[in-house]
C-alpha positions in Angstrom: -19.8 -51.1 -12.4 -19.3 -54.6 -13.4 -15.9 -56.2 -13.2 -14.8 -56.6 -17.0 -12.4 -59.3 -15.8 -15.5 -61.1 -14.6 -17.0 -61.5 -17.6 -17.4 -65.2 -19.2 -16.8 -64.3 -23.0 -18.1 -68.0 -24.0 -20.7 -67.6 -21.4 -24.8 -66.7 -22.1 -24.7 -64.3 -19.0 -25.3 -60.7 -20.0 -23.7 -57.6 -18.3 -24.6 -53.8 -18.0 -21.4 -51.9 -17.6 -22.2 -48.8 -15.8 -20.3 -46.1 -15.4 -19.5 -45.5 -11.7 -20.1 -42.1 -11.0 -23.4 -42.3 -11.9 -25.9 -41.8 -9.1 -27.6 -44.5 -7.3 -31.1 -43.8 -9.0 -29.7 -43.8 -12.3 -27.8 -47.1 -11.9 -31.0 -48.3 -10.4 -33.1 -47.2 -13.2 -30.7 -48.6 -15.9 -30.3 -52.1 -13.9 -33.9 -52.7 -15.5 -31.8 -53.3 -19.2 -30.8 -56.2 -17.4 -34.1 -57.8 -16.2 -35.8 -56.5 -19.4 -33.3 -58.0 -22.3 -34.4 -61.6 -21.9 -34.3 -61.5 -26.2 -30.9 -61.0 -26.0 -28.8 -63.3 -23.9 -24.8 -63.5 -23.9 -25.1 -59.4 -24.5 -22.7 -56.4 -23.2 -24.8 -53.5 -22.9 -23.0 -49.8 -22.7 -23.8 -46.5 -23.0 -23.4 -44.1 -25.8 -20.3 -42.0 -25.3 -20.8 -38.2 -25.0 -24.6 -37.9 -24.2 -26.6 -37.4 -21.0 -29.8 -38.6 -22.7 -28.4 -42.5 -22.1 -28.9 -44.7 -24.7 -27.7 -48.0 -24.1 -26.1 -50.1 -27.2 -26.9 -53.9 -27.1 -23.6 -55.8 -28.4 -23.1 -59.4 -28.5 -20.5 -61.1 -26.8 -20.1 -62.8 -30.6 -19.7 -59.3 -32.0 -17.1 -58.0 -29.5 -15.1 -60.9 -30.3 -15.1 -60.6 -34.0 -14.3 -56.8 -33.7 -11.5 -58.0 -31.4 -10.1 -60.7 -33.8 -10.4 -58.6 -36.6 -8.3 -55.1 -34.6 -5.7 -58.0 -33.1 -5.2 -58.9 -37.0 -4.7 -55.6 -38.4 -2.1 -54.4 -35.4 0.0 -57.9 -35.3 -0.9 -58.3 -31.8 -0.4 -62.0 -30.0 0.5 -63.3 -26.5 4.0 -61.3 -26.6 2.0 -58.1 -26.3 1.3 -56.0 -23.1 -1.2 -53.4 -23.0 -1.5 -50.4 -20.8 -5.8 -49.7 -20.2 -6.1 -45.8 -19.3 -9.5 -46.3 -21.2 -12.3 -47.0 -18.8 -14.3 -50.0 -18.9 -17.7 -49.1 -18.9 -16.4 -47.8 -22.4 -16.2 -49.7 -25.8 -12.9 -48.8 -26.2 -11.9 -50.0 -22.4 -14.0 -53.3 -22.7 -11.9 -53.7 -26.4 -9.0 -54.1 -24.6 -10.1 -56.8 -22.6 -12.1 -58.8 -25.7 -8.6 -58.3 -27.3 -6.3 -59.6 -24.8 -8.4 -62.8 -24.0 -8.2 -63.8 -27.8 -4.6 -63.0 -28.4 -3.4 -64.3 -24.4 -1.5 -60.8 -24.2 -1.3 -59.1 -20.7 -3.2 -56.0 -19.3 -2.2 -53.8 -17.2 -4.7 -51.7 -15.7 -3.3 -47.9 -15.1 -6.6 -47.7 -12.9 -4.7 -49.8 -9.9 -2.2 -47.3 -9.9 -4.4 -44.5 -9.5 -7.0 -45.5 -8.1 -10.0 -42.7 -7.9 -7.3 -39.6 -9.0 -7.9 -38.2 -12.1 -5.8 -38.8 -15.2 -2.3 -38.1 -14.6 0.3 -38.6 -17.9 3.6 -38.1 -15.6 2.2 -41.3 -13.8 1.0 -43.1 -16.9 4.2 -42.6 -18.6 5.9 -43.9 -15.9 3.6 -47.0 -16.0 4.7 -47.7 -19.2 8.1 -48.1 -18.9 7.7 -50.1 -16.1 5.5 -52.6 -17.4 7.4 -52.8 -20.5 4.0 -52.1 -22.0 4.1 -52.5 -25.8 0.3 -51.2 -27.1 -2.0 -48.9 -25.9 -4.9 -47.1 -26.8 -5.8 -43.6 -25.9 -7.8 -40.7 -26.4 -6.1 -37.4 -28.5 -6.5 -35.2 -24.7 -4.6 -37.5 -22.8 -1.7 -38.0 -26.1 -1.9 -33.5 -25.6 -0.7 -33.8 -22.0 1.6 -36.5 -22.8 3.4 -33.8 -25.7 2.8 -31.3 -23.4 5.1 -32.3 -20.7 7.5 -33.4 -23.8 7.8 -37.1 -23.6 9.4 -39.3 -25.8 7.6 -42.9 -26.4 9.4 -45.2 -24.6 11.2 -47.4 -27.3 9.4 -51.0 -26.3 6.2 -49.2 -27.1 5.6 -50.0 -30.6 2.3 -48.4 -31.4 -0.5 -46.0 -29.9 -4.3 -46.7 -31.0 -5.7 -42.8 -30.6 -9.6 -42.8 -31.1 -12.9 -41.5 -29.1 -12.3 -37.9 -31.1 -10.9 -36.5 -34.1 -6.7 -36.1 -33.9 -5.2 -32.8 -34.8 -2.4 -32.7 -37.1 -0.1 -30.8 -35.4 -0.4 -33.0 -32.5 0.1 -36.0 -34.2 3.2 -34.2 -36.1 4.1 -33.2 -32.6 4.1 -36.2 -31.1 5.4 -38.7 -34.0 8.8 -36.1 -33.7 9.4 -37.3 -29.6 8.9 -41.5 -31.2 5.2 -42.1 -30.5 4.4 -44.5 -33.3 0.3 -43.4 -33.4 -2.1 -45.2 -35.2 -5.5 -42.5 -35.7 -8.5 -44.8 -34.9 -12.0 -44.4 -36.1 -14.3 -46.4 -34.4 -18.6 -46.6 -33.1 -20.0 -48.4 -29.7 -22.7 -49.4 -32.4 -19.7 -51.2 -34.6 -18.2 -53.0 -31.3 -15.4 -50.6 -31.6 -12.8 -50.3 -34.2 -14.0 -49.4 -37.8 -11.1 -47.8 -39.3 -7.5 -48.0 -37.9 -4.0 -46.9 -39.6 -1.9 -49.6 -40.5 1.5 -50.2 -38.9 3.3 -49.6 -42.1 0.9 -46.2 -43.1 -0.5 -44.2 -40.3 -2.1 -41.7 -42.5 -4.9 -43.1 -43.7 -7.8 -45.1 -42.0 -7.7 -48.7 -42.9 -11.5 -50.1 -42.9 -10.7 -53.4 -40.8 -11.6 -57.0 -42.3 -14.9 -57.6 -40.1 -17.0 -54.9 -41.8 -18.3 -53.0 -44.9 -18.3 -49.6 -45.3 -20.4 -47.6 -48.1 -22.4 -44.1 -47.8 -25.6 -43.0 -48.2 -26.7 -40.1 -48.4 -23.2 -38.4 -47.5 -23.2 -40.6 -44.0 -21.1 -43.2 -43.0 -23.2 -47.1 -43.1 -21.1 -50.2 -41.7 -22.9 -53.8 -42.1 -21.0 -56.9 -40.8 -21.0 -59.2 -37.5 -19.7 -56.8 -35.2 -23.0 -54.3 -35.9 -25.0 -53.3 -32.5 -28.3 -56.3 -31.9 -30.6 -53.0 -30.6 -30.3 -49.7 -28.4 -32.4 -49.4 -24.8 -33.7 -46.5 -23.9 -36.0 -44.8 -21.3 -38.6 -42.2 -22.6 -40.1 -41.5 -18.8 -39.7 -44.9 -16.9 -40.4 -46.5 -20.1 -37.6 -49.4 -21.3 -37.7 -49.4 -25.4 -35.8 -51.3 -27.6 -35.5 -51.0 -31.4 -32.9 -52.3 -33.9 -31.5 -49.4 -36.1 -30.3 -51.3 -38.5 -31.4 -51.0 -42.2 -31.5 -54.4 -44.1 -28.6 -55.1 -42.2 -26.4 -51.9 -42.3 -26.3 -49.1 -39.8 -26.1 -45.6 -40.3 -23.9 -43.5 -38.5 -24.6 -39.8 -37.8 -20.9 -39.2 -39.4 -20.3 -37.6 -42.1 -17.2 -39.2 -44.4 -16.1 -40.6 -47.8 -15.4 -44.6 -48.4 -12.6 -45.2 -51.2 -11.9 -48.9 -51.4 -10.6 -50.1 -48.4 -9.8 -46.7 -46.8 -12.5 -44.2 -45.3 -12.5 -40.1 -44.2 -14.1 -38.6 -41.6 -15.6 -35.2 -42.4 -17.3 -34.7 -38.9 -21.0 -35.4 -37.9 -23.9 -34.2 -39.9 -24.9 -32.2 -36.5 -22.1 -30.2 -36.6 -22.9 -28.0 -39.8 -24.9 -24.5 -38.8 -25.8 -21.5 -40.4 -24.4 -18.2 -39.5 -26.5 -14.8 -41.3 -26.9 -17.2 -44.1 -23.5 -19.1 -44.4 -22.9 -22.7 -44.0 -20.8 -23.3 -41.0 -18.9 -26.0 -39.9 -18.6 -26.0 -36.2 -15.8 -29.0 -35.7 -13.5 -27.3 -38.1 -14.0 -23.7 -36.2 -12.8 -26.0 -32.9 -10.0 -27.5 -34.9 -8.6 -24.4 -35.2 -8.9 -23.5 -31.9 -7.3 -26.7 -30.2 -4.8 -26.7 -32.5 -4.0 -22.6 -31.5 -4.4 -24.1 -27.9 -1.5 -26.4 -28.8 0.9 -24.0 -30.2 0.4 -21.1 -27.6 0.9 -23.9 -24.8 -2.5 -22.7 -23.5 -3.1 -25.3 -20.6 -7.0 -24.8 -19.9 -9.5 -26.0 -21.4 -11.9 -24.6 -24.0 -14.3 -25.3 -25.9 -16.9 -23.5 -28.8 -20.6 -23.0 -28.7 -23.2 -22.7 -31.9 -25.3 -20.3 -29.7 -29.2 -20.1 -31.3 -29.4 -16.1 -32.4 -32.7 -14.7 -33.9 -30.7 -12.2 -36.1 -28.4 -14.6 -37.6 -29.6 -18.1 -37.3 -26.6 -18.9 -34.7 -23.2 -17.2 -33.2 -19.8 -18.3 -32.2 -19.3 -18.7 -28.4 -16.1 -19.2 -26.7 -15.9 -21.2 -22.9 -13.1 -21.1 -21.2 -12.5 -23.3 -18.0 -11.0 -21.1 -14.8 -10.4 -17.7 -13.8 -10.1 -14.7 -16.0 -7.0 -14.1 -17.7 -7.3 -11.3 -20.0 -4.2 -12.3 -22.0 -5.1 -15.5 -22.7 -8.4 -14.6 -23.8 -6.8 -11.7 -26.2 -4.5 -14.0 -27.7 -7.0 -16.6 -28.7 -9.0 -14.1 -30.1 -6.8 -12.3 -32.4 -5.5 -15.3 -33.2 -8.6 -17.2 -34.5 -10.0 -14.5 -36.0 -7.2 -14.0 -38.2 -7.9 -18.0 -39.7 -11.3 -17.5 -40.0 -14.3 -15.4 -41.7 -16.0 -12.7 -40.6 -18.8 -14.2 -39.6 -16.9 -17.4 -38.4 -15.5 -14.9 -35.5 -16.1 -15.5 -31.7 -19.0 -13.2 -30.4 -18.9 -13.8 -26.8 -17.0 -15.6 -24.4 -18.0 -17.2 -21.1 -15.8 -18.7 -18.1 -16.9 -21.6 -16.1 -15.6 -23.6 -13.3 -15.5 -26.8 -15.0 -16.5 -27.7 -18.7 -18.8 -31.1 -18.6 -16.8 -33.7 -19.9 -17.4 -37.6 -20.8 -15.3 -40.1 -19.7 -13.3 -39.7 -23.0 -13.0 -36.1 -22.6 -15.5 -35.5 -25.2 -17.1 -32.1 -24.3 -21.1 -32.6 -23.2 -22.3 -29.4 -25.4 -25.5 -29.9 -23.9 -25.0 -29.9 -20.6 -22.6 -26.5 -21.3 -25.2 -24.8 -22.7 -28.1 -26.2 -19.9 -25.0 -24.9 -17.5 -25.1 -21.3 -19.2 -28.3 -20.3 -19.9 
């Protein structure tokens, strides 16, 4: 990967930020965005968060900084700041970070040099933060759960937490607003340059569409226009670069589905999410809703996830993927549990265990690749 800290934000150099653990053929193949984006100089190219099919997001170095002016704005931010990164890099919400701090002059420090290669750990992260007097950070709603989890009050120089990259469940926010974390819910799109949508310091309950862009609907589905938008995706169909703008007389459509009242927007899910079970309209995120927030209240430490499994009888069923061993409780509990919030036909109809559930570098669950992995 590219060294963010490298990178000449006035310059017309263009960088593909790559995520490491990628393997050598793959970086190889996508170091051809590079040699083949002469159209687009002064660009940061990254990847689409959550997907093994890898399409790449073209952003200006002009829109990162306008997305960054316009999130440093809304959360107060200036050269007093500190931020903690636990967000990687080759992510828009890592590379924010950076866009941010070189506008406002605030400090980073990068949780990644403590750590090094180890995996996530929030004892150590918390720790970080009180030593570094850190004062914003932004992270993702799995790594807030183990922070609650281990029942950690925010340190009080810490005066706010941007949580994005997923959907926030109330009870952990309640959860985790009772031990002092001052959270700010985040909704934001690589395609937008990051931050759409971000609480307000004086109202974390509802998302605050930020000065930079518009927001309307069509068709039931988020659309954001304004100088932050995406210049083109890059993607491979075989060993064949393409490029095409998605943009629609200026204004992207997002696969999100959501509601736009003045300067405030609502998430509802993504459109890909609704299924149909015997008949019955299904939504699939609010089924795993319940779940993580069960998860949360049962102190249930592994992970696990839900499947729309394709059925020939009834269109689609309910599967539930647990990570580890069998544990016959755990499984019985979640069960009766979650079928007593939900419909009959809502109910789990198999479960599966698995060594490891595919995960993105957010934590976002690779549904694909768990279904590839159990067929």
């Amino acid at each position: 990967m590219e060294e963010s800290t490298l990178i000449d934000w006035q310059s017309d150099q263009s960088h593909l930020l790559i995520n490491p653990s990628y393997p050598d053929s793959s970086q190889l193949q996508f170091s051809k965005i590079l040699e083949q984006s002469h159209r687009w100089p002064a660009h940061v190219w990254l990847a689409t968060s959550g997907s093994t099919v890898k399409k790449w997001v073209g952003l200006s170095k002009e829109a990162l900084l306008t997305s960054a002016k316009a999130v440093n704005q809304h959360l107060q931010s200036g050269p007093f700041d500190r931020w903690a990164l636990a967000l990687p890099e080759f992510h828009v919400g890592g590379i924010g970070i950076r866009v941010r701090s070189f506008l406002s002059g605030a400090k980073v420090f990068d949780f990644k040099s403590v750590i090094q290669n180890a995996k996530w750990n929030a004892r150590l992260f918390y720790d970080f933060l009180t030593d570094n007097q850190v004062t914003l950070t932004s992270l993702v709603p799995s790594q807030l759960f183990d922070l609650i989890h281990l029942d950690l009050k925010s340190p009080t120089h810490l005066r706010a937490v941007v949580i994005g990259g997923d959907r926030l469940l109330p009870e952990l926010g309640n959860r985790a607003l009772e031990r002092g974390w001052n959270l700010l819910p985040s909704y934001g799109l690589t395609e937008c340059g990051s931050s759409v949508a971000t609480a307000s310091l004086q109202e974390n309950s509802k998302l605050k569409i930020l000065s930079h862009l518009q927001s309307r609907t069509v068709e039931g589905r988020l659309a954001f226009k304004g100088s932050s938008l995406l210049s083109t995706y890059a993607y491979f169909e075989e060993d064949q670069l393409n490029f095409i703008d998605p943009k629609v007389d200026g204004w992207f459509i997002s696969m999100d589905r959501g509601e736009v009242n003045g300067n405030f927007l609502s998430i509802f899910g993504r459109i890909d999410e609704y299924i149909k079970i015997g008949g019955e309209n299904v939504d699939i995120s609010r089924l795993e809703m319940i779940l993580q927030t069960l998860k949360l209240r049962l102190q249930i430490r592994q992970s696990m996830t839900l499947l729309a499994i394709p059925d020939v009888r009834l269109g689609h069923i309910i599967h539930l993927v647990i990570e580890g061993t069998k544990d016959e409780s755990v499984e019985q509990v979640i069960l009766t549990s979650f079928h007593d919030l939900v419909l009959p036909f809502e109910r789990i109809r198999h479960i599966s265990r698995v060594e490891e559930i595919p995960k993105s570098a957010l934590s976002k669950v690779l549904r694909k690749d768990l279904i590839n992995h159990l067929k």
